[in-house]
C-alpha positions as CSV (number, residue, x, y, z in Angstrom):
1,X,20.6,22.8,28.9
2,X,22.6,23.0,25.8
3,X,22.2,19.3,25.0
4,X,18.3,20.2,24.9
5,X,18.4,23.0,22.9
6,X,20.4,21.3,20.4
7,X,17.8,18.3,20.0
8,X,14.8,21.1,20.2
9,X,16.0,22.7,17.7
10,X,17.7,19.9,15.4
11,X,14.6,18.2,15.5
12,X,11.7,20.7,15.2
13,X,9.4,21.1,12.5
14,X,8.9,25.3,13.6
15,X,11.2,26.3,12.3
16,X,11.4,23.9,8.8
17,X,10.3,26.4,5.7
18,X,7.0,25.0,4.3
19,X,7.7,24.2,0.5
20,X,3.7,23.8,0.0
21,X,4.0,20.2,-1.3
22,X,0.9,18.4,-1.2
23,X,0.9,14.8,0.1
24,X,1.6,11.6,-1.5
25,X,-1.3,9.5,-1.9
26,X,-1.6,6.0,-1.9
27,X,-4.7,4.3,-3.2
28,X,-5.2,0.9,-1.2
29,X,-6.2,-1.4,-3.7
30,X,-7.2,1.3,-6.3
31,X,-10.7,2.4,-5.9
32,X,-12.1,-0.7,-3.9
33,X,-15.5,-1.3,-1.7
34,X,-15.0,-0.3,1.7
35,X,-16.5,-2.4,4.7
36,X,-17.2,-1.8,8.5
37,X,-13.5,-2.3,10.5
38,X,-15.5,-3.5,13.8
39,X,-15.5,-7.3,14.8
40,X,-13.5,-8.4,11.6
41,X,-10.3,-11.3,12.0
42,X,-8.1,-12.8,9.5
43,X,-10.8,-15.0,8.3
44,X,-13.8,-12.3,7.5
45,X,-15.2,-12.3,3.7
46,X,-15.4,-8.5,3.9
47,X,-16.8,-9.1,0.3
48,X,-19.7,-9.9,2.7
49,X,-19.8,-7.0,4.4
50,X,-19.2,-3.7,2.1
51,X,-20.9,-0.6,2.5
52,X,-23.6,0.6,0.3
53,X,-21.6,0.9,-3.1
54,X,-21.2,4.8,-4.3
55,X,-19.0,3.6,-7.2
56,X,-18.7,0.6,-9.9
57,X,-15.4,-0.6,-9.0
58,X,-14.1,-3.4,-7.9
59,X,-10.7,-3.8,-6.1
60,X,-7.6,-4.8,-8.0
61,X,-8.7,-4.4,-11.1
62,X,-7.3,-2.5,-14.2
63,X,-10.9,0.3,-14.0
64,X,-10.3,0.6,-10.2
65,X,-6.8,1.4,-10.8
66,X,-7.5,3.8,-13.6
67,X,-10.4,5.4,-11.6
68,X,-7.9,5.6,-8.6
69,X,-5.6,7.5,-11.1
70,X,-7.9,9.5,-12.3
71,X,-9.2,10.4,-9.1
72,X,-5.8,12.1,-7.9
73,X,-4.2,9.1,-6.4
74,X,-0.3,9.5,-6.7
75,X,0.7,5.3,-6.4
76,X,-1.7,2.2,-6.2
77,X,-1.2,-0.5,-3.5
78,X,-2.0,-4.0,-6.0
79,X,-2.0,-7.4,-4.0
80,X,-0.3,-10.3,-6.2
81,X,-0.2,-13.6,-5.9
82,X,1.9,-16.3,-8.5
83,X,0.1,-18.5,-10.4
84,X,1.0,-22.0,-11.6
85,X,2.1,-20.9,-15.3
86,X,4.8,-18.3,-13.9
87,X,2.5,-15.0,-13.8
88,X,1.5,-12.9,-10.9
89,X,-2.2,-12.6,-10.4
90,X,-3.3,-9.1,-8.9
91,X,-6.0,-10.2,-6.1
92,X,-6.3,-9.8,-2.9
93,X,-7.4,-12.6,-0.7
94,X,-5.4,-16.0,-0.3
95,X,-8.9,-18.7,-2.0
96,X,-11.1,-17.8,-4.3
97,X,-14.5,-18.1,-2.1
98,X,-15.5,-14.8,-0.7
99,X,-14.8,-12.7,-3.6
100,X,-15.6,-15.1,-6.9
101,X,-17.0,-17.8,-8.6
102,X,-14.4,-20.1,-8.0
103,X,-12.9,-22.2,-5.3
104,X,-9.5,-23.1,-4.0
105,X,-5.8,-21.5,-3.0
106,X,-5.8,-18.0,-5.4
107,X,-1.8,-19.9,-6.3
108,X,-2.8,-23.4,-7.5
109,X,-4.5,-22.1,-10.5
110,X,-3.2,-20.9,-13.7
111,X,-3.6,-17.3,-14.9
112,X,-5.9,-18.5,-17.9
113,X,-7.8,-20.2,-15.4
114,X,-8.5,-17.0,-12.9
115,X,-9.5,-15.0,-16.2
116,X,-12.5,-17.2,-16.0
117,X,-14.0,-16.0,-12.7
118,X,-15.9,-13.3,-11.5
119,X,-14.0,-11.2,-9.3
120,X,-17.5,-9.5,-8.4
121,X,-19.4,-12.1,-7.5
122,X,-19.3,-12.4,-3.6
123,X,-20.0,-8.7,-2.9
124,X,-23.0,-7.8,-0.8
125,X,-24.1,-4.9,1.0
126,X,-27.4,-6.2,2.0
127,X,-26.1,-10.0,3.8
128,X,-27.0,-11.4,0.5
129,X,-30.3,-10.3,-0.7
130,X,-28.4,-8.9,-3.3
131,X,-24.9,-9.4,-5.0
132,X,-24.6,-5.7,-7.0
133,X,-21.5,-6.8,-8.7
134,X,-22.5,-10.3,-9.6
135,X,-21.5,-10.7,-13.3
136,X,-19.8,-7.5,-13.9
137,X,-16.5,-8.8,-12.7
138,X,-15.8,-11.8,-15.3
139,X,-12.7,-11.9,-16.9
140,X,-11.1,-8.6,-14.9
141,X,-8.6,-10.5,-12.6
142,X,-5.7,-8.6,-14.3
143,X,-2.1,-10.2,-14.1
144,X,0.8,-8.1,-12.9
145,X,2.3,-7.9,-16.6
146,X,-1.2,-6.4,-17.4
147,X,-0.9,-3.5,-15.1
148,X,2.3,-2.6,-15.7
149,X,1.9,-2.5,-19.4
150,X,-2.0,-1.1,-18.6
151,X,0.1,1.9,-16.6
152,X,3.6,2.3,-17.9
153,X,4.7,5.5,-16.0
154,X,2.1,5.2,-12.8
155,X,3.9,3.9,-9.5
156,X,3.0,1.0,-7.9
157,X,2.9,-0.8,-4.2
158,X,3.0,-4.5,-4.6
159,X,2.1,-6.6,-1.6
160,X,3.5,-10.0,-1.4
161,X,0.6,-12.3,0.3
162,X,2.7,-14.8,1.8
163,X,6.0,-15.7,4.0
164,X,7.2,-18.0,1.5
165,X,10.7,-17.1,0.3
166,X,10.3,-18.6,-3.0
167,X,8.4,-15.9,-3.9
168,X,10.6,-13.3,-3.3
169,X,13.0,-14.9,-5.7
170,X,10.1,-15.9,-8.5
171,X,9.0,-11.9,-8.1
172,X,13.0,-11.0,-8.6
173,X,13.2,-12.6,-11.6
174,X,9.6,-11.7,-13.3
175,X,10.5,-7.7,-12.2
176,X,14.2,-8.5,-13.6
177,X,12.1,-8.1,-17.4
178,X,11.6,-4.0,-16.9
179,X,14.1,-1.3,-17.2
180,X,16.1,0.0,-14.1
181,X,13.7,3.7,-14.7
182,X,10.6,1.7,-13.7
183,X,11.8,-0.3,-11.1
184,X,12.3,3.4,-9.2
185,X,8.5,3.6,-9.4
186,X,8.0,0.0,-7.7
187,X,7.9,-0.9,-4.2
188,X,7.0,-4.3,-2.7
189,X,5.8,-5.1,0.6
190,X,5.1,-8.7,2.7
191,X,6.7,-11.2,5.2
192,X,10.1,-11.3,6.0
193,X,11.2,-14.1,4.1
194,X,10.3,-13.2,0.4
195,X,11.2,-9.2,0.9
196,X,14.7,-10.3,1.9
197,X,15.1,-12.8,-0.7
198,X,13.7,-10.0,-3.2
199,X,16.4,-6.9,-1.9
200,X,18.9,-9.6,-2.1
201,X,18.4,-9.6,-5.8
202,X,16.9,-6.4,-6.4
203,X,19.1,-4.3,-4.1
204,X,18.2,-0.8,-5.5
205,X,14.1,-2.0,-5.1
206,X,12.3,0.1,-2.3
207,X,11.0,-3.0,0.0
208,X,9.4,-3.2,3.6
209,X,8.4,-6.1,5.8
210,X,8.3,-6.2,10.0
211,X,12.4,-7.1,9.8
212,X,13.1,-3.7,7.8
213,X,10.9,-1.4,9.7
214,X,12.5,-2.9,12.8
215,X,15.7,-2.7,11.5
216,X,15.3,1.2,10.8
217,X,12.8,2.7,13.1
218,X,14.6,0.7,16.1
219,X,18.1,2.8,16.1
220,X,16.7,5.5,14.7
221,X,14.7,6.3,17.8
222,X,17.5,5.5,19.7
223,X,19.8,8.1,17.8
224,X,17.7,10.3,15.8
225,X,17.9,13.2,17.8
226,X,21.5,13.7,16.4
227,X,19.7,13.9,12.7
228,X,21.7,10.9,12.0
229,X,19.6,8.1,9.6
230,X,20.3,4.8,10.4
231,X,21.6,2.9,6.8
232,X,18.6,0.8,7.3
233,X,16.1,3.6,6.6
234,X,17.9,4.2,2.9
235,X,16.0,3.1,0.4
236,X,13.0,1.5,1.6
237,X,9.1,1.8,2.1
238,X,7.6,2.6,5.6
239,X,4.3,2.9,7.0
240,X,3.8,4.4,10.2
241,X,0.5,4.2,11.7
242,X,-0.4,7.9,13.3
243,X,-0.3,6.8,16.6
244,X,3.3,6.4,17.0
245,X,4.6,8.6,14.5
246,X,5.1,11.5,17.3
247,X,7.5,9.2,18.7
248,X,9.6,9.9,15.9
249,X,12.3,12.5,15.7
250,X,11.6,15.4,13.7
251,X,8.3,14.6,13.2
252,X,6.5,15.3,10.9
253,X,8.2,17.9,8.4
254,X,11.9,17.1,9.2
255,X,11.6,13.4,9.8
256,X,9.5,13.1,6.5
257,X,12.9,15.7,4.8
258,X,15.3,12.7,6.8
259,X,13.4,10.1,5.1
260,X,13.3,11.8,1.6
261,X,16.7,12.4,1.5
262,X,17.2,8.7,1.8
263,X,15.4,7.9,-1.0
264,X,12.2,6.3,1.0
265,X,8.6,6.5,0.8
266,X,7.0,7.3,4.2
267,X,2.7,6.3,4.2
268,X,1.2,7.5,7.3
269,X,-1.2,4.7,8.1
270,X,-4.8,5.9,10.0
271,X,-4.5,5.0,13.9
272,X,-2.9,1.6,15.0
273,X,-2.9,1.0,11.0
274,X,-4.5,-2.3,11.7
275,X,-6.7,-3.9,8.5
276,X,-5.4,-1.4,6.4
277,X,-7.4,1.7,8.3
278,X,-7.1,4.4,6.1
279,X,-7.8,8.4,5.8
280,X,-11.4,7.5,4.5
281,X,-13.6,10.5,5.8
282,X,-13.1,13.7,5.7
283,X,-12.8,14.2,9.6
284,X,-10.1,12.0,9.4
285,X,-7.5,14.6,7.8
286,X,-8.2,16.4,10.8
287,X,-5.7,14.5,12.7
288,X,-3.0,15.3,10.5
289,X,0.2,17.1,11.2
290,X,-0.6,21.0,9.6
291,X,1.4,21.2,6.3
292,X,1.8,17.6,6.1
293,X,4.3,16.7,3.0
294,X,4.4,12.9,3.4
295,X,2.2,10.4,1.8
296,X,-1.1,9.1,2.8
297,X,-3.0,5.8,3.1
298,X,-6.4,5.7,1.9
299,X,-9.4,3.0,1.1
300,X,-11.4,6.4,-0.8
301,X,-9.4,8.0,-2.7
302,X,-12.2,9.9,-4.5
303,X,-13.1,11.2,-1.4
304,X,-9.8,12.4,0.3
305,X,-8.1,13.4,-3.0
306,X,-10.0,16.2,-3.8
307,X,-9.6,17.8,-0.3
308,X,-6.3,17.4,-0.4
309,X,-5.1,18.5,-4.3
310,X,-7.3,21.2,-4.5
């Protein structure tokens, strides 16, 4: 009986004083199109497939970012990719077909080379009667040094696109060029391989890949109850899609305190968080844990900001 009351009461969030902190947002991709989530696989040109645009933007660009800024979002999730003259180019998908102009693997081109496309040309909300972005988007593939020279003091989210190692250590070095004061607002996500290779050299950077969020979340359901924080969960990113996140001691307000004090960022990801769901609608905030003070995943951030900031 005593054993229970201690873990009640070490681990619930009733009795945590509410410090009226707003959440965290993260904009997923900046201000991007959004597309349907039903019936879409690894291979789906969701540039195909958007909505009916409401906005101008187009994802992972320096005006989406700003917009996404503007619009209340706290970080910016950017996808990068390196190119064959030592840059990083910010864009999302792995070839060039479904979003641009061009064609080929997005990493066997130069950076001078992607400046030349149009990163608008393959949208369509209409299965091609119309491209509404065709020719708006040339020239506005930005490179990573771009947009953190664009947005000196803004955090970011970098995702790593690939498994490959080598880019861990090529990322190292390139992020190796800014002070120790901006690294604190950088954190980089992918596969296993290049996110170790990356803490290995940058061992104060904020990283997560499957092997880290195993690595933490693993013990620390196992011995959370005590309060303790596996070493694993210090210093890290971690997204936890909403439909395990109850599983979690001290959930929400004291396991998003556990995870603060260990100097990591803790996204809640909508539902299974598969393809990037986010908090897009307003009916989705519903769901959320009352006084949430974690941070957020979303695809609209001019939508879910102002219901949340305000």
């Amino acid at each position: 009986m005593l054993l229970a009351f201690f873990i009640y009461i070490n681990n619930s969030s009733l009795i945590v004083k509410d410090s009226n902190e707003k959440p965290m947002l993260l904009a997923h991709r900046g201000l991007a199109q959004t597309f349907p989530m039903e019936g879409i696989t690894g291979d789906t040109c969701t540039a195909e497939r958007i909505h009916e645009p409401e906005h101008p933007f187009i994802e992972n660009t320096l005006p989406s970012m700003k917009a996404a800024f503007e619009a209340g979002a706290d970080v910016v999730e950017i996808d990068v990719h390196p190119t064959t003259d030592g840059e990083f180019a910010v864009f999302h998908d792995w070839t060039l077909e479904c979003r641009t102009n061009g064609v080929g693997v997005t990493r066997d081109h130069t950076m001078e080379e992607l400046k030349t496309l149009d990163v608008g040309y393959g949208y369509t909300a209409d299965q091609g009667k119309t491209y509404p972005f065709r020719g708006q988007g040339i020239g506005l593939m930005p490179s990573l040094q771009e947009v953190l020279t664009a947005f000196p003091e803004k955090p970011f989210l970098i995702h790593i696109k690939s498994n490959d190692p080598e880019e861990g250590e090529l990322l190292a070095q390139y992020l190796k060029n800014f002070s120790e004061a901006r690294l604190t607002q950088i954190s980089v996500y992918g596969g296993d391989e290049p996110i170790n290779t990356l803490k290995e050299q940058l061992p104060d950077l904020r990283v997560m890949s499957k092997r880290t969020m195993k690595s933490c979340l693993i013990p620390y359901i196992a011995i959370g109850w005590t309060g303790f924080v596996p070493n694993a969960c210090e210093n890290m990113q971690l997204h936890i899609p909403e439909k395990i996140a109850s599983w979690l001691w001290g959930y929400p307000t004291k396991f998003v305190d556990r995870m603060r004090d260990s100097n990591t960022n803790l996204i809640l990801v909508k539902g299974d968080g598969s393809w990037s769901e986010g908090f897009d609608e307003p009916q989705d905030l519903e769901s959320l844990p009352e006084h949430y003070q974690g941070g957020i995943w979303t695809n609209r951030i001019d939508r879910i900001a102002p219901l949340l900031k305000d």
